[in-house]
N, C-alpha and C positions, 0 to 999 in steps of 0.2 A: 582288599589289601589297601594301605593308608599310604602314599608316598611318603608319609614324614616315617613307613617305617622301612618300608621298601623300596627307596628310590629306585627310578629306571636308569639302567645306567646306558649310555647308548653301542648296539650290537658294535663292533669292531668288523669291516667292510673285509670281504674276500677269507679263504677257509682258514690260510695260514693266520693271519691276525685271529680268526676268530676262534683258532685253536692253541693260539699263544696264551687268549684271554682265558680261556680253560682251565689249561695249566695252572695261571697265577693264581685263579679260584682256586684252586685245589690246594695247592703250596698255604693257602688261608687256613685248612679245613685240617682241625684235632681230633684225636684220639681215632684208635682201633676201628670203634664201632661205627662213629661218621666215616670215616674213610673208606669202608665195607657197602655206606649205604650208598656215597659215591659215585661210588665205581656201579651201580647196581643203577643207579638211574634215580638216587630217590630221594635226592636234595636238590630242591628248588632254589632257594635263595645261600647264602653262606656270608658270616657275620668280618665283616672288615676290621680286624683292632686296633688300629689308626684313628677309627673315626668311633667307632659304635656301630656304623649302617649295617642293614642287612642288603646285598648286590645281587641282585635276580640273573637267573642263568640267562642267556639268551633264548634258550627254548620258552624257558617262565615268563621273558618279555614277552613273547610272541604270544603266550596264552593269555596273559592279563589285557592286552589291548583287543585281541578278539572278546573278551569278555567282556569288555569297554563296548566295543561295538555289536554285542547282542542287547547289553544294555537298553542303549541307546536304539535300535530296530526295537525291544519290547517295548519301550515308553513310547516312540512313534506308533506303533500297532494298535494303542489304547484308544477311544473313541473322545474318551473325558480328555481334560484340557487339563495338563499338569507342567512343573515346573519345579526344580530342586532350587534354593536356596541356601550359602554356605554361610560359618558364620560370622561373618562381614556385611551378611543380608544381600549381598552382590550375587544376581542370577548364574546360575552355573550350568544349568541344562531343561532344556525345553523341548518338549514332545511338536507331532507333529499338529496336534489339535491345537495346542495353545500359541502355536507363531500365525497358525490361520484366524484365531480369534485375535490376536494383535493387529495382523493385516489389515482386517475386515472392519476393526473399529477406531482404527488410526490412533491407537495408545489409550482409551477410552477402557474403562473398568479396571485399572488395574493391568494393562496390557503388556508387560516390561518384555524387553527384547535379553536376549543371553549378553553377560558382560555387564549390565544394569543394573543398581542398587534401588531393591524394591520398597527401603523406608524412603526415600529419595524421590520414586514416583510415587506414594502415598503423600508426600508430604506436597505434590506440585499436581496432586489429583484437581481435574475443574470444579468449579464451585459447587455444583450441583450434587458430587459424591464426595466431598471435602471431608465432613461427618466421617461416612461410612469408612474413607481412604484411614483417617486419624482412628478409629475401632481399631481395621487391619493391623495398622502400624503398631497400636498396644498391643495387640493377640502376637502380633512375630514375635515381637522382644520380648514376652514372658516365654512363649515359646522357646526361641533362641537361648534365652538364661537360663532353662531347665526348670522353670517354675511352674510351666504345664504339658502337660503330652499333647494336648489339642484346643483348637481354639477352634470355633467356627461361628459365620454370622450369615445374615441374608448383605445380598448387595444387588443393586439395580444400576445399571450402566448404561448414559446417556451418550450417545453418538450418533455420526451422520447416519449410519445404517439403522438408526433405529433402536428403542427402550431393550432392555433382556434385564431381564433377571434372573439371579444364581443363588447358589451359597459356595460362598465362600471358605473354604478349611484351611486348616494349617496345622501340619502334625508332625514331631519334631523325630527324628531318628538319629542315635548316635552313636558314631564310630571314631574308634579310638580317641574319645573323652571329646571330642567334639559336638557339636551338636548340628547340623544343617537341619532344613526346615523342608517338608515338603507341600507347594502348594495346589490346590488344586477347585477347579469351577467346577460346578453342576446345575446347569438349565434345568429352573424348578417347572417349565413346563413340562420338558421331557417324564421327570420323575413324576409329574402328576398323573402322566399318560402312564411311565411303569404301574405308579399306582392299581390305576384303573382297570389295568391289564390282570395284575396279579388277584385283584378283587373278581374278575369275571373266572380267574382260573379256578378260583375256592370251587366252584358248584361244580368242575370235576374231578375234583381232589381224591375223594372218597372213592371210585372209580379205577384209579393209575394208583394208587396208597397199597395195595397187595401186590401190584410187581414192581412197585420200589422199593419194599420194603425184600422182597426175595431178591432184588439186585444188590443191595450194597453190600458192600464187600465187609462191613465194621461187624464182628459176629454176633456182638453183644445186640445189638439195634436186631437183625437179622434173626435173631431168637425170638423176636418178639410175635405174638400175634398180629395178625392183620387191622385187626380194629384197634389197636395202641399203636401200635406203629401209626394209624393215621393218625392220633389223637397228637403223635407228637411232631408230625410232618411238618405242618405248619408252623412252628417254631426254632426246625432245624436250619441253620447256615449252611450253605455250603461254603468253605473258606480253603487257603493253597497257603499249606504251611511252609516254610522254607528253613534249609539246613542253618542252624544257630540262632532262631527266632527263639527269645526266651517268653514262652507265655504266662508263667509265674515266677517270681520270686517269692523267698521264705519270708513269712509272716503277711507276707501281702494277699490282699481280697481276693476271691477267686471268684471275676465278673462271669465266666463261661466257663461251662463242660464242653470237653472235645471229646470227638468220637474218629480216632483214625481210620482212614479207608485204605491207603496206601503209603501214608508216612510211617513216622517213628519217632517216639518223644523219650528221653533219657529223665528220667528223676535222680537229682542228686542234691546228696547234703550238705551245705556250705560249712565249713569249719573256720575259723578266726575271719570271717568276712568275706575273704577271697579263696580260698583254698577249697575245693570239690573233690568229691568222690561218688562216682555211680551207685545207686542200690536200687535200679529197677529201671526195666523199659516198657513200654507202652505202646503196643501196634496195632493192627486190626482186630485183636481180638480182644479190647476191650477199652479202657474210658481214662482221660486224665480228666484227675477234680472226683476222687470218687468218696475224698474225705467229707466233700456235700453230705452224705448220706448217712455223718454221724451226726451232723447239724453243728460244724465244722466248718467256717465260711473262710480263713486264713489258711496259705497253703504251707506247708512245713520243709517244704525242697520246693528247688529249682526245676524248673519243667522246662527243655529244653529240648529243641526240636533238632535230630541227628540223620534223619532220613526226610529230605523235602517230598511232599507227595499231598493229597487229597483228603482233606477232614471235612466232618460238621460239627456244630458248634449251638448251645443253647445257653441263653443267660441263664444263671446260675438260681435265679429267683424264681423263672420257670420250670427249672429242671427239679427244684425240691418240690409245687406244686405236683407237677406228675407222678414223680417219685413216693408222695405221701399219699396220692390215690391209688396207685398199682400197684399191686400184692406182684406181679409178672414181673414187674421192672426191679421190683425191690430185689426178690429169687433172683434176677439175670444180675446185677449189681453184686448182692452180696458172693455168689459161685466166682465174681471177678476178681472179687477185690480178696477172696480167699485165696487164689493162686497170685496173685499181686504178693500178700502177703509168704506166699512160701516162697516166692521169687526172689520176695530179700532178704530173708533169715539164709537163707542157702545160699546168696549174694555175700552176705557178712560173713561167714563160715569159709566162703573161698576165699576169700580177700583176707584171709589172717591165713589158713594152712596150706594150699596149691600156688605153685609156681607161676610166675608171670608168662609163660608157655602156654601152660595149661589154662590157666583166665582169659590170657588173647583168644584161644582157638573157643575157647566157650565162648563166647562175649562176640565172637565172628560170627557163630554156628547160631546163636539167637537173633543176631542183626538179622541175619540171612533170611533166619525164616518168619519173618515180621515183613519184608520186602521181597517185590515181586520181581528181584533181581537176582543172580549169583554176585554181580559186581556193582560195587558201591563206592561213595567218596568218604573216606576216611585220611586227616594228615596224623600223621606221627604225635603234634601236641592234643589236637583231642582225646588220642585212644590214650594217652598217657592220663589227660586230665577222668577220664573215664574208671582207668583203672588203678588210677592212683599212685602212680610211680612215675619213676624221671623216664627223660624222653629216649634216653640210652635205652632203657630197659626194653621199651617198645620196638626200640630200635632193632636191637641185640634178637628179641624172639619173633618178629616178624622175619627179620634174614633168615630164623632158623626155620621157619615155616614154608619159606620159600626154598630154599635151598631143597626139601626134602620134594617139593615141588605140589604141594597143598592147597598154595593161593600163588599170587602173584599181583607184588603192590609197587605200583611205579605213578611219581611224581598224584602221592594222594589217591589213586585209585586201587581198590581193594578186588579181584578178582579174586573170586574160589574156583582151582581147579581141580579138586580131589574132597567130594562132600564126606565119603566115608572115612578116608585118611584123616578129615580134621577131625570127624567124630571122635576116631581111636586118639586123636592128641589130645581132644580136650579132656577136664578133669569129669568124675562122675557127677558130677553138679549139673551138668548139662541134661544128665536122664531123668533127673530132679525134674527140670523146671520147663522140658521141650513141651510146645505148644502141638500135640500130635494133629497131625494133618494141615498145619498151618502153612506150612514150607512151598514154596513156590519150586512149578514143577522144574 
């Protein structure tokens, strides 16, 4: 959430004030259907017309600053040395690796403390890393301007404690049209030692390659034979996708195949630039990027990541290599990409003749069984961007879903309480396109 959209407004002190402030939210709050969702628990923020702002409940305050502070505990937890950058180049948050490598070097490699403008110390680096400080400082600002995703260089840091050497990254992420930078070191002794480490594990690869290959949970990968599965072990990632990570855009390269374990990826089709609509989901039982296989490297929708959980991942240049040798892979591939493909004829077909009812509880009953949860995080604008319709509508048959007492969705969380009630609500689409046995118990 972006303060320039949701500012904090601050909680009002003791119950009465802070049940006054309630109220006046509410007196904010239009039409029928908001006012239903209301009362039901399931509006976080509410839009002030005075201003334009969106006013977070006090309960919403209270979630978004714990979420600030798990943040901040995950980036301490990390072992690597990171640091976010805003775009003013002014430090904004540092883990707990990176303030001990400032300690430790008295401001030496690049060591900038939180509140600090890191063109600033690039520019007043000692003489000895002047060069490499003036590199950095070009890689942030093309960074920062959007003119690359990433920049990285080697750097060697002379201080009292002594030479190190890193590499230095920088890789830009951006929320709500802004861009901040994220920076981060990596001690290229250490990764030599990863190196070397991973080098000795090869000779038992072959070995642990048939009960990993029965362990993972992806069914496509898990189909495979024991001798293909190792053949592709060693060039699987393991990677942690997170809810609204877009991994493709339309028309864009498609660097990696992902292979979901316990996430969930949405494919949708962009219409006049910005405007989406869902025609396909992608969970453990099979592959995004599977247009590889027609020798197809640009990807036609948006790949969009709806359930955060556990992938792997293969460049795209390796994956048609294996791809062109395995008759097995090719079979597991095309059997996927054939129910892929009836998933979104029968996706299109709903979305012009069944009701917005009946597409929530299907579109629920699929999430469901793609993740090894009954409950899950879905807001109001998603499912709406999902299914294509205004945020009312989501509004209006999720109350009617709850009401019959099916699910139950408060403040973004989607709980099923009734798997066979949603059954009988969803449309026949649903018996189309179930992934039988996939369903978590």
């Amino acid at each position: 959430m972006s303060p320039e959209l949701l500012p904090l407004v601050p909680s009002p002190t003791g119950l009465a004030a802070d049940t006054a402030f309630k109220d006046w939210l509410r007196r904010l709050v239009k039409g029928t259907a908001e006012l239903r969702a209301w009362d039901a628990g399931e509006i976080d923020a509410v839009i002030d017309p005075a201003t334009g702002s969106a006013i977070l409940l006090p309960e919403a305050q209270a979630a978004l600053q714990a979420s600030s502070r798990l943040v901040l505990s995950s980036l301490d937890a990390l072992r690597g040395e990171v640091c976010v950058v805003d775009a003013g180049a002014t430090v904004v948050m540092t883990n707990a690796a990176w303030r001990a490598f400032t300690a430790a070097h008295a401001g030496a490699g690049l060591g900038v403390s939180e509140g600090a403008n890191f063109l600033a110390a690039c520019r007043d680096a000692a003489a000895p890393e002047r060069a490499q400080a003036k590199a950095a400082a070009s890689g942030l600002r093309e960074v920062l301007a959007g003119r690359r995703k990433l920049y990285r260089c080697e750097y060697v840091c002379h201080s009292p404690s002594g030479h190190r050497a890193f590499t230095l990254s920088i890789a830009g992420i951006v929320q709500d049209g802004t861009v901040h930078a994220v920076v981060t070191r990596e001690n290229i002794r250490e990764r030599s030692r990863a190196r070397a480490a991973r080098s000795t594990g090869r000779a038992t690869a072959s070995r642990i390659a048939a009960l990993a290959r029965a362990g993972t949970p992806n069914r496509l990968l898990a189909a495979l034979p024991a001798k293909e599965y190792e053949r592709l072990l060693a060039s699987l990632e393991p990677v942690r996708l997170t809810y609204g990570e877009v991994l493709y855009e339309p028309g864009e390269r498609m660097q990696h195949v992902y292979f979901p374990n316990d996430c969930l990826v949405s494919l949708l089709t962009v219409v006049e630039g910005h405007r989406a609509l869902e025609v396909g989901l992608v969970g453990p039982e099979g592959m995004v990027g599977s247009r590889l296989a027609l020798g197809i490297a640009a990807s036609p929708v948006r790949a969009l990541v709806q359930g955060t959980g556990a992938a792997v991942r293969m460049k795209s240049a390796r994956f048609l290599q294996e791809f062109r040798r395995s008759p097995v892979l090719q079979r597991a591939l095309f059997n996927f990409t054939d129910a892929l493909m009836l998933q979104i004829t029968q996706t299109a077909a709903c979305n012009r003749f069944h009701t917005v009812g009946e597409r929530l509880a299907r579109w629920l009953l699929m999430t469901r069984e793609r993740l090894s949860s009954r409950e899950f995080y879905l807001t109001h604008e998603f499912l709406a961007d999902m299914l294509g319709v205004r945020r009312v509508g989501v509004t209006s048959a999720a109350s009617a879903l709850q009401r019959k007492g099916l699910i139950r969705y408060r403040r973004g969380t989607i709980t099923i309480l009734d798997q066979q009630g949603l059954e009988a609500a969803a449309c026949s689409c649903y018996r189309q396109v179930r992934i039988m046995g996939l369903e978590a118990g």
